[in-house]
C-alpha positions in Angstrom: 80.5 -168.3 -137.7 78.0 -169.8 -135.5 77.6 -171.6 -131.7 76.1 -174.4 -130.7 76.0 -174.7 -126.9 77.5 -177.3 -125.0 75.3 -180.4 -124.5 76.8 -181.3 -120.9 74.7 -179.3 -118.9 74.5 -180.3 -115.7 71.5 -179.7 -112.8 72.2 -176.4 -111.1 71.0 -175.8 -107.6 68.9 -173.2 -106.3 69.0 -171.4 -109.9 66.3 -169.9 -111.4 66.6 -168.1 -115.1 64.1 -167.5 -117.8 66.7 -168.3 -120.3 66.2 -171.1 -122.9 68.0 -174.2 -122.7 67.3 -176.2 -125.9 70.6 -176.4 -127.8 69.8 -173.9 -131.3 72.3 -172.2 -133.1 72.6 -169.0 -132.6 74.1 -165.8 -134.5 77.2 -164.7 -132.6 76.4 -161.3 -133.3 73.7 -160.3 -131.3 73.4 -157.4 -128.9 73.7 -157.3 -125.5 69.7 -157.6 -124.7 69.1 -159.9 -127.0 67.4 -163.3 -125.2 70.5 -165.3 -123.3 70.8 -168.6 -124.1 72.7 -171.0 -121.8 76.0 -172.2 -123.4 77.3 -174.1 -120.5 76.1 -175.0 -116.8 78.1 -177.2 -113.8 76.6 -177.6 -110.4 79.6 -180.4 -109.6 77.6 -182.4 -108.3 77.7 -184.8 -111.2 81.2 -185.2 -111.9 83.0 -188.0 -110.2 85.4 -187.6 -107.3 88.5 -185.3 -108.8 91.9 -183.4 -107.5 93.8 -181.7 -109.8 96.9 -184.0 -109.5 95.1 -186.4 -111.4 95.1 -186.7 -115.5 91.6 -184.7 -116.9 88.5 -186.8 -116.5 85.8 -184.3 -115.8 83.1 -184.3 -118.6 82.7 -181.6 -120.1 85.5 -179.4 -119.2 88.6 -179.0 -121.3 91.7 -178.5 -119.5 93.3 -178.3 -115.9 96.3 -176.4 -114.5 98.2 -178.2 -111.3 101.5 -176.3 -110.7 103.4 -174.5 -107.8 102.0 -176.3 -104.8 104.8 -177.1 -102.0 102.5 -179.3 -100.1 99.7 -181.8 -101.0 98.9 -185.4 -100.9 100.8 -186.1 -104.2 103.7 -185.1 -103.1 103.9 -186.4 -100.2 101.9 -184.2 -97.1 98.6 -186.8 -96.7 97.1 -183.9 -94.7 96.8 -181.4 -97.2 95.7 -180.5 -100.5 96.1 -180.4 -103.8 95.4 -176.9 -105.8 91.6 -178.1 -106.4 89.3 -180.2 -105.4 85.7 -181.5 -106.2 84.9 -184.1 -103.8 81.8 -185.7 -102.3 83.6 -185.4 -99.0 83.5 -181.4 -99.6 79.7 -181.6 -99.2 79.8 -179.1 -96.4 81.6 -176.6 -98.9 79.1 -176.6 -101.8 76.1 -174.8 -101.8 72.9 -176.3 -99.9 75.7 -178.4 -98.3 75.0 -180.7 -100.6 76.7 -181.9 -103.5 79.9 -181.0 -105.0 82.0 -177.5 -105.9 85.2 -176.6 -106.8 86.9 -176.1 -104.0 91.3 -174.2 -104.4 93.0 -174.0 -101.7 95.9 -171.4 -101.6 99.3 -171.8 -99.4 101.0 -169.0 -97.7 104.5 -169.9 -98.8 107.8 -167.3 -99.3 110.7 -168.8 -101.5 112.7 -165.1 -100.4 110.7 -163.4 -103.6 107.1 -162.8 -104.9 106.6 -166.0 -106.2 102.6 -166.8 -106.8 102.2 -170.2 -105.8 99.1 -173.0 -105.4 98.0 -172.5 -109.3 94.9 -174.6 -110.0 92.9 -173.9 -112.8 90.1 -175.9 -114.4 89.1 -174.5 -117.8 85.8 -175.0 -120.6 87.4 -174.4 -124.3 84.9 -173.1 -127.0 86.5 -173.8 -130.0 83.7 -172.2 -131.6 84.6 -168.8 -130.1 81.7 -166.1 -129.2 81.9 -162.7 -129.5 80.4 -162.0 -126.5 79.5 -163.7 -123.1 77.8 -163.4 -119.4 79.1 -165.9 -117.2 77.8 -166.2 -113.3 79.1 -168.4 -110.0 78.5 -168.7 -106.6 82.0 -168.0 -104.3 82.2 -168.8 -100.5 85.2 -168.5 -98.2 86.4 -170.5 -95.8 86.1 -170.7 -92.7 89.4 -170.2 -91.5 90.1 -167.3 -94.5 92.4 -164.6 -93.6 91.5 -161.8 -95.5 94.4 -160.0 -97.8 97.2 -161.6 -100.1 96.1 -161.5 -103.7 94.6 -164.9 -105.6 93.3 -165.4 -108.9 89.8 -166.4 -109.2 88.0 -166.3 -112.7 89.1 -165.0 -116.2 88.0 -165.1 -120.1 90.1 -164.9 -122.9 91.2 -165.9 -126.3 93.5 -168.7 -126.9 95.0 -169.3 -130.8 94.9 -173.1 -129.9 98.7 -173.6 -130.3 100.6 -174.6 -127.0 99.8 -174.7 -123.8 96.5 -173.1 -122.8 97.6 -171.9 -120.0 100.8 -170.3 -121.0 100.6 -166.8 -121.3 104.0 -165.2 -121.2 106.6 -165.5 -124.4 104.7 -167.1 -127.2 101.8 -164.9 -126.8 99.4 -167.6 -127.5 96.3 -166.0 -125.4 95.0 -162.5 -125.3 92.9 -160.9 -125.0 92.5 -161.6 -121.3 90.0 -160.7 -118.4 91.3 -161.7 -114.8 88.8 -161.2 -111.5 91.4 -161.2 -108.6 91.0 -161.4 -104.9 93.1 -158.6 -102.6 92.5 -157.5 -99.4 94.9 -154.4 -98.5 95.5 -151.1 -96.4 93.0 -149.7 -98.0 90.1 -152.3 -97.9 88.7 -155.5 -99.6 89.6 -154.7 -103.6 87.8 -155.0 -106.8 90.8 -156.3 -109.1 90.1 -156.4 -112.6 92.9 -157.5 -114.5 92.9 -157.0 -118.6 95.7 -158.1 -121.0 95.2 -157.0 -124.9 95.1 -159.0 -128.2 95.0 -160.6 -130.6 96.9 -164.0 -129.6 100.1 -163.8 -131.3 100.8 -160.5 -130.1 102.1 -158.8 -126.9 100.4 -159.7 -123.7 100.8 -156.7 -122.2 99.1 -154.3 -124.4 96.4 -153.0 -122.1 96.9 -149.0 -121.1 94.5 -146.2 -120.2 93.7 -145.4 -124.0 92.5 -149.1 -124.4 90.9 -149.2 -121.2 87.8 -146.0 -122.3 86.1 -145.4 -119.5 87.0 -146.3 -116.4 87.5 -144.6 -112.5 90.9 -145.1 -111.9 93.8 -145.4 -114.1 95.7 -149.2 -114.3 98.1 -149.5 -112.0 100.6 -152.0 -113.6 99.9 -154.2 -117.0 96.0 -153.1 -117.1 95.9 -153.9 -113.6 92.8 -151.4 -111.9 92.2 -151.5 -107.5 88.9 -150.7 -107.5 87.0 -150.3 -104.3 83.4 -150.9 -103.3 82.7 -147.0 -102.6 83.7 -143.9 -104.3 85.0 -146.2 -107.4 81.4 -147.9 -107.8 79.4 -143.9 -108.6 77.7 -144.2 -111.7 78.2 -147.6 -112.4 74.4 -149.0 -111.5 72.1 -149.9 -113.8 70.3 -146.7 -113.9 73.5 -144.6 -113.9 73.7 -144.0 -110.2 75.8 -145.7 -107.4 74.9 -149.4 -106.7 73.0 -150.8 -103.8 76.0 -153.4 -102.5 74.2 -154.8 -99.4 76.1 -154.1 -96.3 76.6 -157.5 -95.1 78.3 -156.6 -91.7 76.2 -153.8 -90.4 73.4 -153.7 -92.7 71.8 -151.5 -95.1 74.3 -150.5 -98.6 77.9 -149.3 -98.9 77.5 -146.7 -100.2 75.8 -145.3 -96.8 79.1 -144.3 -96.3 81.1 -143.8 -98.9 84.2 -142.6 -96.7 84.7 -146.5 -95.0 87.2 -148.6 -95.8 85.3 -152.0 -96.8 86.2 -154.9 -95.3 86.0 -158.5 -96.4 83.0 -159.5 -94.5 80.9 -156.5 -95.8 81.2 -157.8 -99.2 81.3 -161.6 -98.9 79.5 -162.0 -95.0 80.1 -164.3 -93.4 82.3 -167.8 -93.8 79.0 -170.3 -94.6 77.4 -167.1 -96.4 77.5 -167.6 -100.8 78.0 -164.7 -103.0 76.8 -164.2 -106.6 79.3 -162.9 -109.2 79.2 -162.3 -113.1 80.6 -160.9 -116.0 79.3 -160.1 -119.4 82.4 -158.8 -122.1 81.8 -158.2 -125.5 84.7 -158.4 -127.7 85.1 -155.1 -129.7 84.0 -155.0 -133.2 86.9 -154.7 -135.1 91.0 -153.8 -134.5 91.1 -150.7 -132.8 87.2 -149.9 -132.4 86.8 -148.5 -128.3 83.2 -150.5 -128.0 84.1 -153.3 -125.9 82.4 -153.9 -122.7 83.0 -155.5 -119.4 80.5 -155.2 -117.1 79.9 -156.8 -113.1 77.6 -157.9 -110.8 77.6 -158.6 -107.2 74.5 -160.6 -106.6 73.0 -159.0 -109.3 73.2 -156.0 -108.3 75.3 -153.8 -111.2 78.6 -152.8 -109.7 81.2 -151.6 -112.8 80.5 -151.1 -116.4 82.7 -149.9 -119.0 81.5 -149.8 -122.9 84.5 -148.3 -124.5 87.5 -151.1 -124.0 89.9 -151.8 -127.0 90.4 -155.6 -126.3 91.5 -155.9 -129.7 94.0 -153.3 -131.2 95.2 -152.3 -134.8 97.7 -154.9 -136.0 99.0 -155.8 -139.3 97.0 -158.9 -140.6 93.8 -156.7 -139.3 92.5 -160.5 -137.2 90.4 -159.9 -135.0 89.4 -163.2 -132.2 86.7 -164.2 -130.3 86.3 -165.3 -126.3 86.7 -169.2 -126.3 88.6 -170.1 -122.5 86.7 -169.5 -119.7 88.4 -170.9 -116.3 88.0 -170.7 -112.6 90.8 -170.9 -110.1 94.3 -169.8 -110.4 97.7 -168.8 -108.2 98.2 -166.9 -105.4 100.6 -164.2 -103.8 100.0 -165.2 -100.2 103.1 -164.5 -97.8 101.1 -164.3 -94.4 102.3 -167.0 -92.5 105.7 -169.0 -91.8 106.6 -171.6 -94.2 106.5 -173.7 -91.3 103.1 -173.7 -90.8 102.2 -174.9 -94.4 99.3 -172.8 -93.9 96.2 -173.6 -96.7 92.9 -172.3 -97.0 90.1 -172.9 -99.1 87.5 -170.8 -101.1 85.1 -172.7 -103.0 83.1 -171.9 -106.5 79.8 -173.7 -107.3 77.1 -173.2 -109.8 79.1 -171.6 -112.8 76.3 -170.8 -115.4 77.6 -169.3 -118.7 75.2 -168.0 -121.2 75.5 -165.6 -125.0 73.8 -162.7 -123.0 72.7 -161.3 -120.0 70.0 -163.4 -118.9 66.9 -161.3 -118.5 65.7 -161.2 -114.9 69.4 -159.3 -114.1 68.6 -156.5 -117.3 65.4 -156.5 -115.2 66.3 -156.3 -112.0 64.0 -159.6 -111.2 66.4 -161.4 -109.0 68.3 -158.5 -106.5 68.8 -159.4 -103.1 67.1 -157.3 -100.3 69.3 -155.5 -97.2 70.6 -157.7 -94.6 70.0 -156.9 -91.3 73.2 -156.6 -89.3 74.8 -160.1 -88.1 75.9 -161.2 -84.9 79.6 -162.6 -86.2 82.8 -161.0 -86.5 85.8 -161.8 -89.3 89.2 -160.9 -88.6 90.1 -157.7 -91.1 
């Protein structure tokens, strides 16, 4: 099988990468430094004005999810939100503040259980599938964030194309899955990777240690892994040691002291401040085979990498499936404030670049970004 890319590409700002962009077909097969080609780019800015109440008009992108919110303009509250936005108005919340972004906005709501609420998702569908794929975005948080509560922000997977797209409990239409979740706990800003197993048409929650190769902590729940920005992050850098995570509070790395308990604004600085995340996964080769990968970057900077995942395991028709959804967004488990308060707040994603492999000034280490100097603000823990 082979890929053509996507021909909406859209202009992306402030993004520089040697990769190619004329549309070619390309082998899937291909390993992981071979020369990344772009599959799909969105800066926003093009799109016209959008909420996720509305019917899908966005060029370019596939589907969109618009469920659990208690309060937004479409039902009735003018002064809040709906689950997502791109809007011209949102200028001040895209990168350069100009332009658009994608811009979810979570709501602190308890029902009297753990009920994740505020579930916007806006998906690209590769029909195509690829076997493998590096995928990049800028995230910002608001000003007004209040760091903990857990919110889904980014995932890949494979969907059979049957149903819903975004159903992923009972009919088992999706799986493999890769979620990126926010948490903020006890014990510091968290690293959640979330990984469900496949093929589609099987159980979704197939992911255990064994599939899971090597990795620094065991899953907690489902394929579920904390992982922190210190001790969990040794040997994980490019070269085999422990990343250089830019301290963006006091300066220098993390892992200056690998004892602290990281806070939000160490990571992600501070409210106006944009942070640079990606993913490469390579689906394993065949049923069973422990070669998958999943590996992370915070602003290039290598932060996790594990090359023995079994995203795929043995099953009786021996299918194997390739990654074709990849979405931005999703629900949150937010229970800080009263229900009274109909407490929102926003994060916003901007300049999603998705490309076959991983582009060659991060394998080179071309595009890291220096030490910050301490700053003179201070974020609520």
């Amino acid at each position: 099988m082979n890929f053509k890319r996507s021909t909406f590409v859209t202009r992306l700002k402030g993004r520089v990468h040697s990769s190619l962009v004329a549309p070619i077909f390309l082998s899937l097969i291909v390993p992981a430094i071979a020369h990344s080609e772009v599959l799909f780019e969105e800066s926003f800015d093009g799109l016209p004005d959008y909420t996720s109440s509305e019917e899908l008009n966005l060029e370019g992108w596939s589907f969109r999810r618009n469920g659990e919110v208690n309060w937004s303009p479409s039902n009735g509250y003018p002064d809040k939100h709906d689950a997502f936005e791109i809007l011209g108005r949102n200028s001040d919340k895209s990168r350069g503040n100009d332009g658009k972004s994608f811009v979810a906005w979570r709501e602190s709501y308890d029902p009297g259980w753990k009920q994740w609420n505020s579930d916007g998702i806006l998906a690209k569908y590769i029909p195509e599938g690829i076997d493998q794929v590096y995928v990049s975005f800028y995230i910002r948080f608001g000003d007004n964030w209040t760091p903990g509560g857990t919110s889904k922000l980014f995932r890949v997977y494979s969907w059979n194309g049957e149903g819903s797209p975004f159903n992923f409990f009972g009919d088992g239409n999706s799986g493999p899955i890769f979620f990126w979740d926010y948490n903020k706990n006890d014990y510091g800003l968290r690293n959640v990777h979330a990984y469900r197993g496949g093929p589609t048409g099987g159980d979704y929650y197939t992911m255990s240690g064994d599939d899971l190769g090597d990795t620094p902590r065991n899953p907690i729940n489902l394929g579920d892994m904390s992982l922190n920005y210190t001790n969990d992050t040794r040997g994980m850098a490019a070269d085999g040691g422990t990343p250089d995570i830019v301290d963006k509070v006091n300066g220098g790395y993390i892992s200056d002291n690998m004892n602290q308990t990281v806070s939000h604004a160490q990571i992600f600085g501070a409210p106006q401040n944009w942070t640079k995340v990606a993913f490469f996964l390579k689906m394993n080769s065949e049923p069973g085979a422990s070669d998958g990968q999943l590996i992370q970057w915070i602003n290039d900077e290598q932060i996790y990498v594990n090359k023995g995942i079994r995203w795929v395991k043995d099953n009786p028709d021996n299918r194997m499936v390739d990654w074709n959804i990849i979405a931005i967004g999703g629900n949150d488990f937010w229970q800080e404030y009263p229900n009274s308060d109909r407490r929102e707040e926003w994060y916003a994603i901007d300049d999603l670049y998705v490309a076959t492999a991983i582009p060659e000034d991060v394998l080179q280490g071309e595009v890291s970004v220096p030490p910050n100097p301490p700053s003179d603000f201070s974020v609520s823990q």
